[in-house]
C-alpha positions as CSV (number, residue, x, y, z in Angstrom):
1,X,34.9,148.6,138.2
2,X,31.6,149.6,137.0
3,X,32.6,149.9,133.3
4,X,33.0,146.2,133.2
5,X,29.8,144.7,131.9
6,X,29.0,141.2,133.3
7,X,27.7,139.4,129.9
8,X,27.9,135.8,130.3
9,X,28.4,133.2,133.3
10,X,27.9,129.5,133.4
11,X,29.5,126.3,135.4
12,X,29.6,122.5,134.4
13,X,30.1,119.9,136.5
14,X,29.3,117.1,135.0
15,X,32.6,115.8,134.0
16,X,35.1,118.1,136.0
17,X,33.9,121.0,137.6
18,X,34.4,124.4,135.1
19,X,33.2,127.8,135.4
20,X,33.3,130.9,132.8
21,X,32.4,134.5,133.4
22,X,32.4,136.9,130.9
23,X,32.6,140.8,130.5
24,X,32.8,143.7,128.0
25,X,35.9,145.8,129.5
26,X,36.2,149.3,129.0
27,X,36.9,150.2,125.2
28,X,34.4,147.3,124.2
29,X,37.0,144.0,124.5
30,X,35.8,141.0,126.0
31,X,37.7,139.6,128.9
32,X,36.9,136.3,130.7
33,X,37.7,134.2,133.2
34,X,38.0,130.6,133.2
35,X,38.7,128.1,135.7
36,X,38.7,124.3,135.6
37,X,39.7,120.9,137.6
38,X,40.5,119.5,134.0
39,X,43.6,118.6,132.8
40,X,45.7,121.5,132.3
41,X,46.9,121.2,128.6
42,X,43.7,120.4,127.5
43,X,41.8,123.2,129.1
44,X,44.4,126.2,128.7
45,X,44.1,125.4,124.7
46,X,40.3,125.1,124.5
47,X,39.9,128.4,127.4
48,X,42.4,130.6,125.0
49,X,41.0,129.5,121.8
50,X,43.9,128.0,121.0
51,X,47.0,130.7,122.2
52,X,50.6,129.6,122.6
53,X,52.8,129.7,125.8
54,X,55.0,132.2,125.3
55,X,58.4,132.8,127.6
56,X,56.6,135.9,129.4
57,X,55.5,135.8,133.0
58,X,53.3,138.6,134.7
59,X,53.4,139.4,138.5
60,X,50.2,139.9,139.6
61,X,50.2,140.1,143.4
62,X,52.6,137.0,145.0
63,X,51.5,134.8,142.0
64,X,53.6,134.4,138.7
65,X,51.4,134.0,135.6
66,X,52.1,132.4,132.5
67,X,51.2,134.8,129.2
68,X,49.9,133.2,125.8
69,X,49.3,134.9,123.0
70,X,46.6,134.1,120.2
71,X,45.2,134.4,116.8
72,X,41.7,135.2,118.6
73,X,42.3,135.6,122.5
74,X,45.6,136.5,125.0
75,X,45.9,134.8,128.0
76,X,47.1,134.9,131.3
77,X,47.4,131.0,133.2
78,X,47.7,129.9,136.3
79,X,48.0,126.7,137.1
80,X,47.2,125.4,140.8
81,X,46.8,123.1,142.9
82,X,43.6,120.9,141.6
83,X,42.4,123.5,139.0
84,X,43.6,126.1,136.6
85,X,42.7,129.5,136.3
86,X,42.6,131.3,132.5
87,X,42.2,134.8,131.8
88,X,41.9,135.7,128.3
89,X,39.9,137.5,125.5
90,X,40.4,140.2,123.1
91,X,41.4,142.8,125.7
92,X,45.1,143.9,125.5
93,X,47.5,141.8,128.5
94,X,47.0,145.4,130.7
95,X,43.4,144.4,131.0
96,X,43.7,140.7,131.6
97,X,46.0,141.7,134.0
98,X,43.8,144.6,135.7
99,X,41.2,141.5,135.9
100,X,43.8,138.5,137.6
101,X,44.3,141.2,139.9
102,X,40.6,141.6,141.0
103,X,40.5,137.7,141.5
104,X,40.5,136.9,145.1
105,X,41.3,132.9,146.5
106,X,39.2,132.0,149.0
Protein backbone atom coordinates (compact mmCIF):
# COMPACT_ATOMS: atom_id res chain seq x y z
CA UNK A 1 0.00 0.00 0.00
CA UNK A 2 1.05 3.52 -0.45
CA UNK A 3 1.48 4.25 3.41
CA UNK A 4 4.45 1.95 3.32
CA UNK A 5 7.57 4.03 2.83
CA UNK A 6 10.35 2.19 0.95
CA UNK A 7 13.51 3.39 3.17
CA UNK A 8 16.34 1.14 2.64
CA UNK A 9 17.33 -1.76 0.06
CA UNK A 10 20.62 -3.42 -0.59
CA UNK A 11 21.92 -7.06 -1.87
CA UNK A 12 25.30 -8.87 -1.26
CA UNK A 13 26.64 -11.43 -3.04
CA UNK A 14 29.79 -11.83 -2.37
CA UNK A 15 29.72 -14.73 -0.02
CA UNK A 16 25.99 -16.00 -0.37
CA UNK A 17 23.61 -14.06 -2.11
CA UNK A 18 21.36 -11.74 0.52
CA UNK A 19 18.93 -9.09 0.02
CA UNK A 20 17.23 -6.55 2.60
CA UNK A 21 14.38 -4.06 1.92
CA UNK A 22 13.17 -1.86 4.28
CA UNK A 23 10.02 0.30 5.07
CA UNK A 24 8.25 2.62 7.62
CA UNK A 25 4.66 0.90 7.91
CA UNK A 26 1.79 2.74 8.81
CA UNK A 27 1.89 4.06 12.52
CA UNK A 28 5.77 4.66 11.97
CA UNK A 29 7.27 0.89 12.67
CA UNK A 30 9.88 -0.44 10.56
CA UNK A 31 9.21 -3.70 8.83
CA UNK A 32 11.79 -5.53 6.57
CA UNK A 33 12.35 -8.21 4.61
CA UNK A 34 15.17 -10.35 4.39
CA UNK A 35 16.16 -13.18 2.42
CA UNK A 36 19.39 -15.24 2.17
CA UNK A 37 21.10 -18.60 0.61
CA UNK A 38 23.05 -18.61 3.96
CA UNK A 39 22.81 -21.09 6.48
CA UNK A 40 19.57 -20.86 8.16
CA UNK A 41 20.43 -20.63 11.90
CA UNK A 42 22.99 -18.20 11.30
CA UNK A 43 20.93 -15.79 9.22
CA UNK A 44 17.44 -15.99 11.05
CA UNK A 45 19.46 -14.75 14.34
CA UNK A 46 21.50 -12.01 12.66
CA UNK A 47 18.06 -10.94 10.20
CA UNK A 48 15.85 -10.80 13.75
CA UNK A 49 18.43 -9.19 15.77
CA UNK A 50 18.57 -11.86 17.71
CA UNK A 51 14.55 -13.14 18.33
CA UNK A 52 13.73 -16.67 19.60
CA UNK A 53 11.60 -19.42 17.86
CA UNK A 54 8.69 -19.54 19.56
CA UNK A 55 5.93 -22.56 19.21
CA UNK A 56 3.63 -20.19 17.02
CA UNK A 57 3.05 -20.70 13.36
CA UNK A 58 1.14 -18.15 10.98
CA UNK A 59 -0.82 -19.12 7.79
CA UNK A 60 -0.12 -16.83 5.31
CA UNK A 61 -1.51 -18.08 2.04
CA UNK A 62 -0.57 -22.14 1.50
CA UNK A 63 2.78 -21.47 3.47
CA UNK A 64 3.25 -22.04 7.29
CA UNK A 65 5.58 -19.52 8.94
CA UNK A 66 7.55 -19.75 11.84
CA UNK A 67 7.04 -16.66 14.53
CA UNK A 68 10.03 -15.29 16.80
CA UNK A 69 9.73 -12.93 19.08
CA UNK A 70 12.55 -10.31 20.15
CA UNK A 71 14.01 -7.88 22.55
CA UNK A 72 14.39 -5.46 19.39
CA UNK A 73 12.48 -7.07 16.25
CA UNK A 74 9.47 -9.99 15.74
CA UNK A 75 9.80 -12.14 13.07
CA UNK A 76 8.09 -14.25 10.75
CA UNK A 77 10.59 -17.27 8.90
CA UNK A 78 10.39 -19.19 6.28
CA UNK A 79 12.66 -21.47 5.48
CA UNK A 80 12.93 -22.88 1.74
CA UNK A 81 14.35 -24.65 -0.54
CA UNK A 82 18.05 -23.00 -1.09
CA UNK A 83 17.22 -19.64 0.88
CA UNK A 84 15.31 -18.33 3.71
CA UNK A 85 13.03 -15.62 3.86
CA UNK A 86 12.69 -13.22 7.25
CA UNK A 87 10.30 -10.75 8.01
CA UNK A 88 10.72 -8.78 10.99
CA UNK A 89 11.07 -5.26 12.59
CA UNK A 90 9.41 -3.30 15.22
CA UNK A 91 5.89 -3.62 13.58
CA UNK A 92 3.34 -5.73 15.63
CA UNK A 93 3.04 -9.72 13.96
CA UNK A 94 -0.38 -8.20 12.03
CA UNK A 95 2.01 -6.09 10.04
CA UNK A 96 4.73 -8.60 9.35
CA UNK A 97 2.08 -10.64 8.47
CA UNK A 98 0.10 -8.05 6.09
CA UNK A 99 3.78 -7.78 4.43
CA UNK A 100 4.58 -11.98 3.97
CA UNK A 101 1.34 -11.70 2.36
CA UNK A 102 2.38 -9.09 -0.31
CA UNK A 103 5.53 -11.34 -1.06
CA UNK A 104 4.98 -13.04 -4.37
CA UNK A 105 7.52 -16.36 -5.46
CA UNK A 106 8.44 -16.20 -8.77
Amino acid sequence: PSAWKATSVRYDGSEFDAWHLGFRAPGGQYVAVEQSTQRPAVFIDSASQGARRTKATERIGDQVWQRYEGDHYDALVLEGKGSTTVVTGTGSFASLAKMAEALKTS
